[in-house]
C-alpha positions as CSV (number, residue, x, y, z in Angstrom):
1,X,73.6,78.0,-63.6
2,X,71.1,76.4,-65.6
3,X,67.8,78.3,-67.0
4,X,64.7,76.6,-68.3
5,X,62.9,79.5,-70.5
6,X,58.9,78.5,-71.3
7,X,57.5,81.3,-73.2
8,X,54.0,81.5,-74.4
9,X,53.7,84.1,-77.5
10,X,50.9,84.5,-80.4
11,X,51.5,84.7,-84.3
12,X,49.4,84.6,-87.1
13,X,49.6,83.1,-90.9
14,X,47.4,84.5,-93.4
15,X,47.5,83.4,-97.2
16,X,45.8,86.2,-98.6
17,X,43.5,85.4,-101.8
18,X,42.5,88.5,-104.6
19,X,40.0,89.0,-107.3
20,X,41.8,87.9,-110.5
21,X,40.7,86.2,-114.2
22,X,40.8,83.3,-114.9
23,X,40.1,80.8,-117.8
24,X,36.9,79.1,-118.1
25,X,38.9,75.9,-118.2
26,X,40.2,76.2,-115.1
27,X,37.5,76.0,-112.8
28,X,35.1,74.5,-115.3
29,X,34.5,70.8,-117.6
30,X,32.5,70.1,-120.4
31,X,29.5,67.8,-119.8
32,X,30.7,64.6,-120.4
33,X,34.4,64.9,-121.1
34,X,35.1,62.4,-118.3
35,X,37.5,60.5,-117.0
36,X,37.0,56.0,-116.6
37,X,38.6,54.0,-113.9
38,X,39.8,50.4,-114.6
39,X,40.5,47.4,-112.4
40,X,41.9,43.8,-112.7
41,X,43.2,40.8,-110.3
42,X,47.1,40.0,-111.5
43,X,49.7,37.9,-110.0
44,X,53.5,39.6,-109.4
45,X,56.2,37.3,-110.2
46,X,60.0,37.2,-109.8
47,X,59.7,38.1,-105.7
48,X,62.9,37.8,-103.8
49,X,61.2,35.5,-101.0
50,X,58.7,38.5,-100.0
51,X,55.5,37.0,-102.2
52,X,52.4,35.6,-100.5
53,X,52.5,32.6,-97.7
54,X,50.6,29.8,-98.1
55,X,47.6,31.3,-96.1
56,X,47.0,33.3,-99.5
57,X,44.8,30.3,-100.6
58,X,43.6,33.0,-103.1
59,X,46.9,33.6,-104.9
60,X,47.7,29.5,-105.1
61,X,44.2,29.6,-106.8
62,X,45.6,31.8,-108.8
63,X,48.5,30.1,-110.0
64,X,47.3,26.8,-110.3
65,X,44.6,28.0,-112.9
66,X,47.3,30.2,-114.6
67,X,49.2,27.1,-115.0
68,X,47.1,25.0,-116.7
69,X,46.3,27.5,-119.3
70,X,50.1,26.7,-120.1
71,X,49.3,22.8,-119.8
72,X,50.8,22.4,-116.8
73,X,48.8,20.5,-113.6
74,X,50.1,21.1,-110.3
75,X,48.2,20.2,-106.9
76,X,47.1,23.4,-105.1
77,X,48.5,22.0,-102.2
78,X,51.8,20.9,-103.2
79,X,52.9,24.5,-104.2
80,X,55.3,26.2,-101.9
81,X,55.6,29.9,-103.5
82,X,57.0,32.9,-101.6
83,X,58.2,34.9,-105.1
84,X,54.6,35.4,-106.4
85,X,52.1,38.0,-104.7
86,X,48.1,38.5,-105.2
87,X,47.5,42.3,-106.6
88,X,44.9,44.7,-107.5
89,X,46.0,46.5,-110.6
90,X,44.5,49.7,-110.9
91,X,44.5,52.7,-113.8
92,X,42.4,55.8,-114.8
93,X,42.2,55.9,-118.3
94,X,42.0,59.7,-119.4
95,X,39.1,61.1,-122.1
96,X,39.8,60.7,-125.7
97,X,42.4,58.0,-124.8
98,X,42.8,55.7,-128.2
99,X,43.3,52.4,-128.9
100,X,47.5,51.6,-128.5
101,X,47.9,54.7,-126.5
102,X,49.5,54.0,-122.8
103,X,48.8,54.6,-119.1
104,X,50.2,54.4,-115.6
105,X,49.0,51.7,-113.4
106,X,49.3,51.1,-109.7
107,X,49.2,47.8,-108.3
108,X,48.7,46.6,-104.6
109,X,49.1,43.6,-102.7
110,X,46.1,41.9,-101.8
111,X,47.9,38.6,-99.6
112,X,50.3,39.0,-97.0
113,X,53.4,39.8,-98.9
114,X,56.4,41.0,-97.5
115,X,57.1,43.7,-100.4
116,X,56.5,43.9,-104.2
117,X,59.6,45.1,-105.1
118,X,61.9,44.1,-108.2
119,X,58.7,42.2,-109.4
120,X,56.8,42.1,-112.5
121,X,53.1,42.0,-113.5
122,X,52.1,39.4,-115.2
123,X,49.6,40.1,-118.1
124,X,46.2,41.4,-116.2
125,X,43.1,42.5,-118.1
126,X,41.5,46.1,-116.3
127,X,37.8,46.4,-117.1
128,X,35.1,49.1,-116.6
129,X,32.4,49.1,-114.1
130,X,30.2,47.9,-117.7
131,X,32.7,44.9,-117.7
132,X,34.1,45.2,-120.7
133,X,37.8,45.2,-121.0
134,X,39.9,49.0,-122.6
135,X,43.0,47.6,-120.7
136,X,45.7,45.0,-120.3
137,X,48.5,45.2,-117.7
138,X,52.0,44.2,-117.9
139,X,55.4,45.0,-116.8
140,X,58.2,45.4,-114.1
141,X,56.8,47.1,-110.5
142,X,58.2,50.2,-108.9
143,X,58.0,51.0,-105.2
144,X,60.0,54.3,-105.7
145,X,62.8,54.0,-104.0
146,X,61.4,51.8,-100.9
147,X,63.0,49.2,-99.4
148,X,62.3,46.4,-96.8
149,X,64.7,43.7,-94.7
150,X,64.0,41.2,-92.4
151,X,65.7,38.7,-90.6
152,X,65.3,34.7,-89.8
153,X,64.9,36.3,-85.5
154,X,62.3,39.0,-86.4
155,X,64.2,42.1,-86.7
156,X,63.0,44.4,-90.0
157,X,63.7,47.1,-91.4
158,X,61.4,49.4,-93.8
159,X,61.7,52.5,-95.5
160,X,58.5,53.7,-97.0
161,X,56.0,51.4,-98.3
162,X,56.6,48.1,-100.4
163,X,53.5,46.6,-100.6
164,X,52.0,48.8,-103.6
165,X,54.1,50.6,-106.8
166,X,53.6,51.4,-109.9
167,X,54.4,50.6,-113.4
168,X,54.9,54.2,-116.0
169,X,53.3,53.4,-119.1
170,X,52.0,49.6,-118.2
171,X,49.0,49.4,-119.5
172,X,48.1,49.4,-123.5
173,X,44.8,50.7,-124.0
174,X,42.7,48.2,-126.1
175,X,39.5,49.9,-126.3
176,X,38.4,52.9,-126.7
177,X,35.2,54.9,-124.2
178,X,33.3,56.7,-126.5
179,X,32.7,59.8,-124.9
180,X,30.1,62.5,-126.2
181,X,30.2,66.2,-124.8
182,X,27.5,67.9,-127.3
183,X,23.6,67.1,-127.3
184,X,22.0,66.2,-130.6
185,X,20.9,70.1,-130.8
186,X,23.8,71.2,-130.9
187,X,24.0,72.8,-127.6
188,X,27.3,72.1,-124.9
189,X,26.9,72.7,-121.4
190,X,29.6,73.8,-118.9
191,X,29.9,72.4,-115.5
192,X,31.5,74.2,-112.6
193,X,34.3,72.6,-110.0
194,X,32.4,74.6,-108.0
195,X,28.9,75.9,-108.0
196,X,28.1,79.4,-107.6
197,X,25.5,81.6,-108.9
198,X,27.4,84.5,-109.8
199,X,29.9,82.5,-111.6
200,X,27.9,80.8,-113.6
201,X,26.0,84.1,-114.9
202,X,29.8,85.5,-115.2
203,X,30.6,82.6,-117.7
204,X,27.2,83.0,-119.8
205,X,27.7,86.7,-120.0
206,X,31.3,86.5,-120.9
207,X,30.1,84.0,-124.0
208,X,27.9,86.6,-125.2
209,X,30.1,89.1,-125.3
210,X,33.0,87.2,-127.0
211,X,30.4,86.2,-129.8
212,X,28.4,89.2,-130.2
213,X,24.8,86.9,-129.3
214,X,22.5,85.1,-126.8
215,X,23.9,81.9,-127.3
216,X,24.9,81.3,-123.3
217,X,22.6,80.9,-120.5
218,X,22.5,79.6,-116.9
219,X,20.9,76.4,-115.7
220,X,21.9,76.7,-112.3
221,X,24.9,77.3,-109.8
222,X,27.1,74.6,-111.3
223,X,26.4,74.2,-115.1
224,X,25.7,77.0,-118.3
225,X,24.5,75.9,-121.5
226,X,26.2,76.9,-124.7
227,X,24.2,76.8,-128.0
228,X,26.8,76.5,-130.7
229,X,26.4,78.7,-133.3
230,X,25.4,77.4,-137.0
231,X,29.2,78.3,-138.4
232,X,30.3,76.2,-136.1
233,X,27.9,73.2,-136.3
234,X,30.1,70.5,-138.0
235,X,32.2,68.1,-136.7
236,X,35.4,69.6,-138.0
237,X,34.1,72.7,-136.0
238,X,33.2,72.0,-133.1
239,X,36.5,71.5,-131.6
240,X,37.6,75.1,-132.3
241,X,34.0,76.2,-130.8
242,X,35.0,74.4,-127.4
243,X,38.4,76.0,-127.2
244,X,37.4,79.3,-128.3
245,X,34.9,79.5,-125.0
246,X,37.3,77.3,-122.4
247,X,40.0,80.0,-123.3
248,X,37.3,82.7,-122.3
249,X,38.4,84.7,-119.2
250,X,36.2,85.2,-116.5
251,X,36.4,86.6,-112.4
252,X,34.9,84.0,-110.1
253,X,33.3,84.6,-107.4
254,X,34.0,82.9,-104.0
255,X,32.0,82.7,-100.7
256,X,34.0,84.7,-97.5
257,X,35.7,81.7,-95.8
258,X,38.7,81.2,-93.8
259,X,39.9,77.8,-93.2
260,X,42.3,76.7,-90.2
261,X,44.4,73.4,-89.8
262,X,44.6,73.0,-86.7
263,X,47.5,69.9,-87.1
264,X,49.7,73.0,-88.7
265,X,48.3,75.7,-87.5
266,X,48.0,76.9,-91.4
267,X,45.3,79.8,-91.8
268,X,43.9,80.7,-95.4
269,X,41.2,83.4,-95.7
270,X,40.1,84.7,-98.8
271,X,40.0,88.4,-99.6
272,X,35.9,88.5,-99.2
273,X,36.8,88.2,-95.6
274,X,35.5,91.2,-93.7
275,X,36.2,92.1,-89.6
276,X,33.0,94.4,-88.2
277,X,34.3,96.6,-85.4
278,X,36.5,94.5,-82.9
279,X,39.6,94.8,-80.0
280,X,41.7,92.3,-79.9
281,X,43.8,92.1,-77.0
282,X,46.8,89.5,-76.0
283,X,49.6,89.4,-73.6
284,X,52.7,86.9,-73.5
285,X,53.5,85.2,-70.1
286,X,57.4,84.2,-69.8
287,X,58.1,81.8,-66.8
288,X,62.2,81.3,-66.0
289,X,63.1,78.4,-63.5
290,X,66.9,78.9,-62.5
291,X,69.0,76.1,-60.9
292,X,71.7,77.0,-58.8
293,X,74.0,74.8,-57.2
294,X,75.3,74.7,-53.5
295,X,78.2,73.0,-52.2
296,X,78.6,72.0,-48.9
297,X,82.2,72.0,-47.0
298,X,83.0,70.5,-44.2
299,X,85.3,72.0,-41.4
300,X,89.2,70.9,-41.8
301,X,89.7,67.6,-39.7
302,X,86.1,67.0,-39.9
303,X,84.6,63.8,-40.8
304,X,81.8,64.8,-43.1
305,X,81.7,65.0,-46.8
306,X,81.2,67.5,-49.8
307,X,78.0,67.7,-51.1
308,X,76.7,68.9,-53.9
309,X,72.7,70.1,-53.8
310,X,70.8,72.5,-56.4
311,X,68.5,75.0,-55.3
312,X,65.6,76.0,-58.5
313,X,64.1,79.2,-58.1
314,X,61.2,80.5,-60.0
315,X,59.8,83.5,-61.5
316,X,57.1,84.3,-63.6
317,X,56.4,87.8,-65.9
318,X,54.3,88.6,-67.7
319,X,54.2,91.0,-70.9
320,X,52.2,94.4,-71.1
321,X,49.2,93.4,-72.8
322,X,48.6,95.1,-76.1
323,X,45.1,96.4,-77.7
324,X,44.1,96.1,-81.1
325,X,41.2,97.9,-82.5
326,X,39.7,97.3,-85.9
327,X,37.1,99.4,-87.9
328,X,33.9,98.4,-89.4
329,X,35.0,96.6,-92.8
330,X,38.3,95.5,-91.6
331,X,39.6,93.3,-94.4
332,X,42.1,90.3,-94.6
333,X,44.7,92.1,-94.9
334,X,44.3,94.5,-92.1
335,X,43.4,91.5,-89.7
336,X,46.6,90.2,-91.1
337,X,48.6,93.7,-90.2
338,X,47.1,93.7,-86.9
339,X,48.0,90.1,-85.8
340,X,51.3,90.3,-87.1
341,X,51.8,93.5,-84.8
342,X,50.6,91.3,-81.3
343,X,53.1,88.5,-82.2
344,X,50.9,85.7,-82.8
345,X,51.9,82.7,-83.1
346,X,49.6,80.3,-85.9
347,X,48.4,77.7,-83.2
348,X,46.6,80.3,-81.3
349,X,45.2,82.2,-83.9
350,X,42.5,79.2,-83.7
351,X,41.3,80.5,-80.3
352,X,41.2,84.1,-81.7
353,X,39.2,83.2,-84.6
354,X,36.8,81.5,-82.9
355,X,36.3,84.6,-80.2
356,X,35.6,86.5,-83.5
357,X,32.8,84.1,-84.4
358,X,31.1,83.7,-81.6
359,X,31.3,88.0,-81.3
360,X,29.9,88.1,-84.3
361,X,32.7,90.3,-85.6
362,X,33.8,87.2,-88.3
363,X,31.3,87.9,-91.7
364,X,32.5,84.2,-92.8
365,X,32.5,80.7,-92.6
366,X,34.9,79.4,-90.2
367,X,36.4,75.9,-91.8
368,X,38.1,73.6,-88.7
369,X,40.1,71.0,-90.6
């Protein structure tokens, strides 16, 4: 007998957020302490047959102009390349980075190259969005750990992506971005990842009380200025002033949200999450098909056959349906008690969610991702 079991049940996944401290450098920057992006056109060499076809008009460009730097004149149109590959060579170049210093690059085919793998990136200048070069490119490509086959009738075979790697360390910074985090009064200002009033005010009042004075104020939801105080107004001491306040310990405050995946069915509320008075109520439905099988046999010196037939049979139950009743100010972790309680499983907990909304019962913002 054969039994085909297709249940339909309810669970729930909370990730349950609390008040806590934390550094002013951790959910703040200093005004102008900023990161730069560089880019450059290169040309990967040493391809095993994977590089650009001749379609790539852009990369034979490419070569033939490279070439004659090195005295050498070749007619585009006699070169027949498939171990050289167009790329875009990009890099982030940190703040404070100096000249000599070294960062990662990631470079991407730009043609129609099979793979950059086991190549190597011929010298490429990366420059700013002011066009001036910080930047030059060089070295052997990674794919990490990808891999791609083909053969002469079509077949392939891939394993992650080969078209784009990087090189650790392939870039030698040449120039250095001046950056400048403190106005010409002496003043530094403090700009939140993310805005909020009561944050901001946290972060002024927690300067004030580390140094004793009204030297921190709010602008607005996202940034606080910070007057530095006159021991510290020289340029060998300003440095300790900055880490002094991004050390400074402070509660944020965050809005009541709870945010749903539906793709995983992954729910995260935060603790400011409150439940007015609600029911909740679910049931499970469990349907069971059964397959039995028949034989048929004939009667002795008969001239029929055995047969074999199945017969399904069907039945359907479903569960006692369960009630949940929450008080006025229910938080997260009660809704989280409660839902755990009706067996609910995390793609469902959507539906329920919603309900909540639209009840009114929900005092937050309710994020579909």
């Amino acid at each position: 007998m054969k039994r085909i079991f297709i249940s339909i049940n309810i669970l729930i996944l909370f990730l349950i957020q609390t008040t806590y401290s934390v550094r002013i450098k951790d959910i703040a920057y200093v005004e102008g302490v900023k990161s730069t992006q560089i880019i450059g056109y290169g040309i990967v060499v040493g391809l095993n047959g994977t590089g650009d076809t001749q379609r790539s008009t852009f990369t034979l460009q490419s070569i033939t102009s490279m070439l004659k730097r090195f005295g050498i004149t070749v007619p585009q149109d006699e070169l027949r390349l498939r171990n050289a590959a167009a790329v875009m060579v990009t890099a982030t170049i940190p703040p404070f980075s100096k000249v000599g210093g070294t960062i990662d690059v990631v470079v991407s085919s730009m043609g129609d190259a099979q793979g950059i793998q086991g190549g190597t990136l011929l010298m490429t200048p990366l420059s700013a969005i002011d066009g001036n070069v910080y930047a030059i490119a060089q070295g052997p490509v990674s794919v990490g750990g990808a891999f791609s086959a083909s053969t002469e009738t079509g077949s392939q075979v891939r394993r992650n992506h080969t078209a784009a790697g990087r090189i650790p360390s392939g870039a030698i910074v040449e120039k250095s971005i001046p950056i400048k985090y403190r106005s010409d009064d002496w003043k530094v200002v403090v700009v939140l990842f993310q805005p909020d009033f009561t944050t901001a005010n946290r972060i002024a009042d927690s300067v004030n009380v580390k140094f004793g004075e009204e030297i921190a104020y709010a602008n607005d939801a996202s940034s606080v200025t910070v007057s530095v105080p006159a021991d510290f107004r020289t340029e060998n001491k300003i440095v300790q002033f900055v880490s002094q306040v991004e050390v400074f310990e402070v509660s944020p405050d965050v809005a009541a949200k709870v945010v749903i995946n539906e793709r995983t069915g992954t729910v995260v509320a935060g603790s400011n999450v409150t439940i007015l008075p609600a029911a909740i109520s679910h049931g499970g439905i469990t349907i069971e098909i059964q397959q039995m099988p028949v034989i048929s046999q004939p009667q002795p010196f008969g001239q029929g056959q055995t047969v074999s037939t199945e017969i399904q049979n069907l039945f359907a139950a479903e569960d006692s349906s369960t009630v949940k009743a929450f008080t006025g100010g229910a938080t997260v972790q009660d809704v989280a008690s409660a839902l755990n309680a009706l067996k609910i499983k995390p793609r469902d907990v959507i539906a329920i969610f919603q309900a909540l909304k639209e009840a009114g019962a929900l005092k937050a913002e309710l994020i579909i991702m």
